[in-house]
Jmol script that loads the backbone (N, CA, C; Angstrom):
load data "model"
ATOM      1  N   UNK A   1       0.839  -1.182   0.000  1.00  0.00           N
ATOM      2  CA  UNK A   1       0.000   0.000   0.000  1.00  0.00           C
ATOM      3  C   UNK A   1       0.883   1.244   0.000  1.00  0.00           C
ATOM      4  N   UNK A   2       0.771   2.152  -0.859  1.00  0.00           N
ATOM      5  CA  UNK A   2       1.316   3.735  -1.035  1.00  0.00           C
ATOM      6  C   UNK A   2       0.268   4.509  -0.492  1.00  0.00           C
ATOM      7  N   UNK A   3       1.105   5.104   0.641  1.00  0.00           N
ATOM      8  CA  UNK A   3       0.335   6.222   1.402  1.00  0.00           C
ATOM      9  C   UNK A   3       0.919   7.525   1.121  1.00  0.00           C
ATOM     10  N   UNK A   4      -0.445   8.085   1.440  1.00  0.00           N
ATOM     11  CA  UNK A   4       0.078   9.907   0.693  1.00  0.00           C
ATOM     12  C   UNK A   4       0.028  10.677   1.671  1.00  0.00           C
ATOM     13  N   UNK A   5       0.599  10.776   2.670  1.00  0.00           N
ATOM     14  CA  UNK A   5       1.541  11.503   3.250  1.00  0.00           C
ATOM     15  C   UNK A   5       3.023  11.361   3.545  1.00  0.00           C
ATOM     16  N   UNK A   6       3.170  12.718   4.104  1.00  0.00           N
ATOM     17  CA  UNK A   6       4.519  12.650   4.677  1.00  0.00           C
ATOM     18  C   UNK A   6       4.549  13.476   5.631  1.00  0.00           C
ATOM     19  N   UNK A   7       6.004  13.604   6.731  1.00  0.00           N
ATOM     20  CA  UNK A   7       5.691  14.158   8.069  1.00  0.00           C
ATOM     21  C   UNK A   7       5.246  15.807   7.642  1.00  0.00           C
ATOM     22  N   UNK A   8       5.008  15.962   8.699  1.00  0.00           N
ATOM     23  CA  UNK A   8       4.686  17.286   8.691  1.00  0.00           C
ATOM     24  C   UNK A   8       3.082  17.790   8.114  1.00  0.00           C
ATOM     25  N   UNK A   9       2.651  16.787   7.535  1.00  0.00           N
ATOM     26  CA  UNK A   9       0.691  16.421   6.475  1.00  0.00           C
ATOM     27  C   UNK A   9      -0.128  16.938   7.972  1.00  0.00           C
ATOM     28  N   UNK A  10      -0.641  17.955   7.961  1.00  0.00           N
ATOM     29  CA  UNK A  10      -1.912  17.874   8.388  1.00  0.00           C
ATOM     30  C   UNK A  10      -2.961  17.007   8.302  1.00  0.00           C
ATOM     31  N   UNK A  11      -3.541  15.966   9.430  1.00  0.00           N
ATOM     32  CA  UNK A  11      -4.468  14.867   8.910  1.00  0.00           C
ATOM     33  C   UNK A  11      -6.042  15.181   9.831  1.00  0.00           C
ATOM     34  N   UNK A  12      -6.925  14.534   9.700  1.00  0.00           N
ATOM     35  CA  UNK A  12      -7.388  14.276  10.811  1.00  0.00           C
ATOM     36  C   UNK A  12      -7.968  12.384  10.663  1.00  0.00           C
ATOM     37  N   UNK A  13      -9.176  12.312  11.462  1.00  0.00           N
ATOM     38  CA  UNK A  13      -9.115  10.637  11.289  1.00  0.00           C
ATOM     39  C   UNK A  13     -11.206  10.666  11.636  1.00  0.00           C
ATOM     40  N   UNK A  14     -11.796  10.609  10.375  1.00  0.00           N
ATOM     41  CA  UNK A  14     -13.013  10.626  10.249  1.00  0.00           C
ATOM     42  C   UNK A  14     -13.868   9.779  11.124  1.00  0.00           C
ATOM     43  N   UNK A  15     -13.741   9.116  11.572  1.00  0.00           N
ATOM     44  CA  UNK A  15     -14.071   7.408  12.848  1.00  0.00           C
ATOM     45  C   UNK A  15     -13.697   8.444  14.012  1.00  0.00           C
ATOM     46  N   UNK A  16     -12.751   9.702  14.404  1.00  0.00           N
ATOM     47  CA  UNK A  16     -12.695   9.925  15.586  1.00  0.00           C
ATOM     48  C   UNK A  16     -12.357  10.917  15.296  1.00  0.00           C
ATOM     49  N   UNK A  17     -13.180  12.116  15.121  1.00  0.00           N
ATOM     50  CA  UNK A  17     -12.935  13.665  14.866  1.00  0.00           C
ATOM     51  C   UNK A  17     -12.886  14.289  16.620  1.00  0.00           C
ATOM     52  N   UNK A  18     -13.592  13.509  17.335  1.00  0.00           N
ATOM     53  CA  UNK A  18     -12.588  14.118  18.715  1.00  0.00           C
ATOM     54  C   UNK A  18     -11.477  14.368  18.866  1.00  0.00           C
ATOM     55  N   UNK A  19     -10.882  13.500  18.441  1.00  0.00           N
ATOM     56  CA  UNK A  19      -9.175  13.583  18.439  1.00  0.00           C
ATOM     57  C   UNK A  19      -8.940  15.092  17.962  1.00  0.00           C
ATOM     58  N   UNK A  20      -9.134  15.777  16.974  1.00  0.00           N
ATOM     59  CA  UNK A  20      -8.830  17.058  16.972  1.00  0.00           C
ATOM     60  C   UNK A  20      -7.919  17.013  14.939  1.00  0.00           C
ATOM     61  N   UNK A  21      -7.243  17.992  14.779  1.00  0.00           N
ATOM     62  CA  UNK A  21      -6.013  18.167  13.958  1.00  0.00           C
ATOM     63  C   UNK A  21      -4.463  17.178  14.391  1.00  0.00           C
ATOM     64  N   UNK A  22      -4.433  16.552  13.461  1.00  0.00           N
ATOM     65  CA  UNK A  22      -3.013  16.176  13.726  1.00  0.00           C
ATOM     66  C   UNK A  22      -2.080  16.205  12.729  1.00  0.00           C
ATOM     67  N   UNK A  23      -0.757  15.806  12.893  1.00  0.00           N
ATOM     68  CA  UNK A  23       0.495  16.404  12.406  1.00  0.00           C
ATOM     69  C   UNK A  23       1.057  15.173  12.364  1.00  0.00           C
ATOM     70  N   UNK A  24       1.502  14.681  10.839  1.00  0.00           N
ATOM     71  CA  UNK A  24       2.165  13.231  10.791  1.00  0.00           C
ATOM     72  C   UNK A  24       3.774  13.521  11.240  1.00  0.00           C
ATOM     73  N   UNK A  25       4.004  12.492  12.050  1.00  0.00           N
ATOM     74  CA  UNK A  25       5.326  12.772  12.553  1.00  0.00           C
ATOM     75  C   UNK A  25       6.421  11.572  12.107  1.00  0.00           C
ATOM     76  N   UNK A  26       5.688  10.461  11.753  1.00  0.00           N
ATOM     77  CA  UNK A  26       7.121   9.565  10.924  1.00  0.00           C
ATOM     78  C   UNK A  26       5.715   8.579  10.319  1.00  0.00           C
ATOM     79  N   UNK A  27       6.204   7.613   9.211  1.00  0.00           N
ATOM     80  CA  UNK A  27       5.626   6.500   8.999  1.00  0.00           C
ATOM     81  C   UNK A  27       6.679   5.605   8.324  1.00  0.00           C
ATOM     82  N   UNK A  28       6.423   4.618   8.931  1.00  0.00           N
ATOM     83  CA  UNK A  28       7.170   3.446   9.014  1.00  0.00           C
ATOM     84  C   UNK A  28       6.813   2.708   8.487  1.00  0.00           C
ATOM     85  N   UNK A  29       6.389   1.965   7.249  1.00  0.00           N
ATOM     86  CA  UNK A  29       5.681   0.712   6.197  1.00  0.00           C
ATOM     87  C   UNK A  29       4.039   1.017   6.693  1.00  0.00           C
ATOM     88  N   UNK A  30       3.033   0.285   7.284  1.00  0.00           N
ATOM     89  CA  UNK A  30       1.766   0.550   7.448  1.00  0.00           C
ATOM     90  C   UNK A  30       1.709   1.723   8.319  1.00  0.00           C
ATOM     91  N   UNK A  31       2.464   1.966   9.168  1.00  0.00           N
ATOM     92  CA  UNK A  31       2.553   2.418  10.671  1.00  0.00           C
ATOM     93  C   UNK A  31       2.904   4.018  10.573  1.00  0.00           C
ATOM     94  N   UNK A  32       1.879   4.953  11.066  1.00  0.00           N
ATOM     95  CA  UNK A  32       1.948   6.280  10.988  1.00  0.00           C
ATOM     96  C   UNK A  32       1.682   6.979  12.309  1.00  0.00           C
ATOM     97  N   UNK A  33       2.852   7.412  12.806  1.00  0.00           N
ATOM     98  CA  UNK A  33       2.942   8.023  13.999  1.00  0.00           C
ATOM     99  C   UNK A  33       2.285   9.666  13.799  1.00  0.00           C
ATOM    100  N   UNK A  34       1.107  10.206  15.043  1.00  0.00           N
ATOM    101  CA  UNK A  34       0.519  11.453  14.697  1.00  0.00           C
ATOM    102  C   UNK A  34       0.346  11.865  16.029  1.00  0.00           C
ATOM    103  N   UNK A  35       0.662  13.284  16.149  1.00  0.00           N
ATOM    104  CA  UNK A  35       0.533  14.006  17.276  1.00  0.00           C
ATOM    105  C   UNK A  35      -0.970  14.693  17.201  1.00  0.00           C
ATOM    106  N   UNK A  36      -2.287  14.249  17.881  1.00  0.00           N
ATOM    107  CA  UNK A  36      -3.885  14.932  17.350  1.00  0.00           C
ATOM    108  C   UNK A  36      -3.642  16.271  18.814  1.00  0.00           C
ATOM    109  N   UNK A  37      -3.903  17.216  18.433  1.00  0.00           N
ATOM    110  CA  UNK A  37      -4.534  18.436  19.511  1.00  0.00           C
ATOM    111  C   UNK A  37      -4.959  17.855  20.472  1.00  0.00           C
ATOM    112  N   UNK A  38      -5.936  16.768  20.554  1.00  0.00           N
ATOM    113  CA  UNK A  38      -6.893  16.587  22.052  1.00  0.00           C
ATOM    114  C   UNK A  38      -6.467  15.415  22.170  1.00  0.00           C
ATOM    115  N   UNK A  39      -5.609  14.559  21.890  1.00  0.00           N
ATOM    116  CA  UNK A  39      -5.058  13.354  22.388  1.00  0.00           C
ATOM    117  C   UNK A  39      -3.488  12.830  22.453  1.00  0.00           C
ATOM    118  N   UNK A  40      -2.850  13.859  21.925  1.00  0.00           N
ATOM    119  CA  UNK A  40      -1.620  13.652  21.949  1.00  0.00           C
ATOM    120  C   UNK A  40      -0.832  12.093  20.738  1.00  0.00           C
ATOM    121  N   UNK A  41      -0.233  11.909  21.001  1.00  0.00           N
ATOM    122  CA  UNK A  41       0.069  10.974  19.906  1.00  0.00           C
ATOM    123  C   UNK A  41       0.136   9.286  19.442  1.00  0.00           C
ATOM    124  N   UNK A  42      -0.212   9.711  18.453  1.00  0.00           N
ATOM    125  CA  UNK A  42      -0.680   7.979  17.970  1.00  0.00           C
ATOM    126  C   UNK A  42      -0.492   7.001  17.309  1.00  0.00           C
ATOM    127  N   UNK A  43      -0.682   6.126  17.407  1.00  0.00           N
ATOM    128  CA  UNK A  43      -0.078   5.125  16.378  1.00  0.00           C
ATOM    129  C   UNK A  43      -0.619   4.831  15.255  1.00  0.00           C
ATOM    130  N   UNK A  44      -0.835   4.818  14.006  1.00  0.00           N
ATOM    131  CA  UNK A  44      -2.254   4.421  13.208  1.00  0.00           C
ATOM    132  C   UNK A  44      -1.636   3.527  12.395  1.00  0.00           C
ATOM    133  N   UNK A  45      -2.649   2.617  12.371  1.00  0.00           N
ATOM    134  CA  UNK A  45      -2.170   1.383  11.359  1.00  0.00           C
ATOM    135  C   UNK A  45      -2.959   1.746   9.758  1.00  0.00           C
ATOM    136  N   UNK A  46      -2.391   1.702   9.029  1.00  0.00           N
ATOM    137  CA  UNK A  46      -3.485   2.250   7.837  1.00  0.00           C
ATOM    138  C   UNK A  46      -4.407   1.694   7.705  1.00  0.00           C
ATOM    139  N   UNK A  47      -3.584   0.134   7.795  1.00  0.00           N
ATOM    140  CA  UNK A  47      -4.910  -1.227   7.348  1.00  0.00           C
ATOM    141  C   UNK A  47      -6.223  -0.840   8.061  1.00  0.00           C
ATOM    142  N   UNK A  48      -5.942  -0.282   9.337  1.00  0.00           N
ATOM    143  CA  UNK A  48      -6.879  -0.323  10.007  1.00  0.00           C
ATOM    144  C   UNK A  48      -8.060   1.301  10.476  1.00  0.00           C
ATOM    145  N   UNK A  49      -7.380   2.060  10.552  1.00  0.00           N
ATOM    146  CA  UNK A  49      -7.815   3.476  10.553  1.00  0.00           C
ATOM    147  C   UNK A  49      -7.623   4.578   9.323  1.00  0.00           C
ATOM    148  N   UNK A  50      -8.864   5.418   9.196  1.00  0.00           N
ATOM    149  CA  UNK A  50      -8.747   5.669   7.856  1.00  0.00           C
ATOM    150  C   UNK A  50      -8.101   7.366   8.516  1.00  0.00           C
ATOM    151  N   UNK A  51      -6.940   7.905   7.460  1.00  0.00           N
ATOM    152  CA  UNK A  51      -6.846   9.447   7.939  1.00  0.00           C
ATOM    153  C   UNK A  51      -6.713  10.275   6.722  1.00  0.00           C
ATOM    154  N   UNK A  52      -7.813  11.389   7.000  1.00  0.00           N
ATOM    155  CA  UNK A  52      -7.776  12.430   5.713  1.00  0.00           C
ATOM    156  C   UNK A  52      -6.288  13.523   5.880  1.00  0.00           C
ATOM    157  N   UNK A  53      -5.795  13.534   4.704  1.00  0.00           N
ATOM    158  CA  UNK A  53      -5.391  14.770   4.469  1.00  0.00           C
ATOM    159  C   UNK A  53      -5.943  16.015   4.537  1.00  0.00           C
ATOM    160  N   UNK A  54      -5.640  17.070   5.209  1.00  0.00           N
ATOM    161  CA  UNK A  54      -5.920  18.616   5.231  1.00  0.00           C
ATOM    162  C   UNK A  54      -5.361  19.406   4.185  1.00  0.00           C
ATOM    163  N   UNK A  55      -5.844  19.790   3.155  1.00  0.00           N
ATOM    164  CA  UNK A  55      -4.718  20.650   2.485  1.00  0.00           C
ATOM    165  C   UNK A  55      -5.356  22.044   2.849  1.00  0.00           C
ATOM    166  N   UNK A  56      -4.391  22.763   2.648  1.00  0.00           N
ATOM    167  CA  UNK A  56      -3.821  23.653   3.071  1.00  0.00           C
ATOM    168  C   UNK A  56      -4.417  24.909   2.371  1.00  0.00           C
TER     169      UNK A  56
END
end "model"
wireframe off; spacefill off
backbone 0.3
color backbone group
């Protein structure tokens, strides 16, 4: 799977818009580390959680 971000992508994550704005901070093969405003930071598996891009 090719994912379209990279660090620094504004995301958020539609299944949990509580979480707030977040900020991709590394991704690692499935695995996308994100710092959200109201939860601090996370792990997201792609397979498993879906996250929009913000553009800008």
């Amino acid at each position: 799977m090719i994912l379209d971000f990279e660090p620094g992508d504004k995301v958020f994550c539609p299944e949990n818009k509580d979480w707030g704005i977040g900020q991709v901070q590394s991704i690692i093969k499935e695995k996308i580390t994100v710092n959200f405003q109201n939860v601090g930071k996370k792990v997201i598996y792609s397979d498993n959680i879906k996250l929009e891009k913000i553009n800008d």
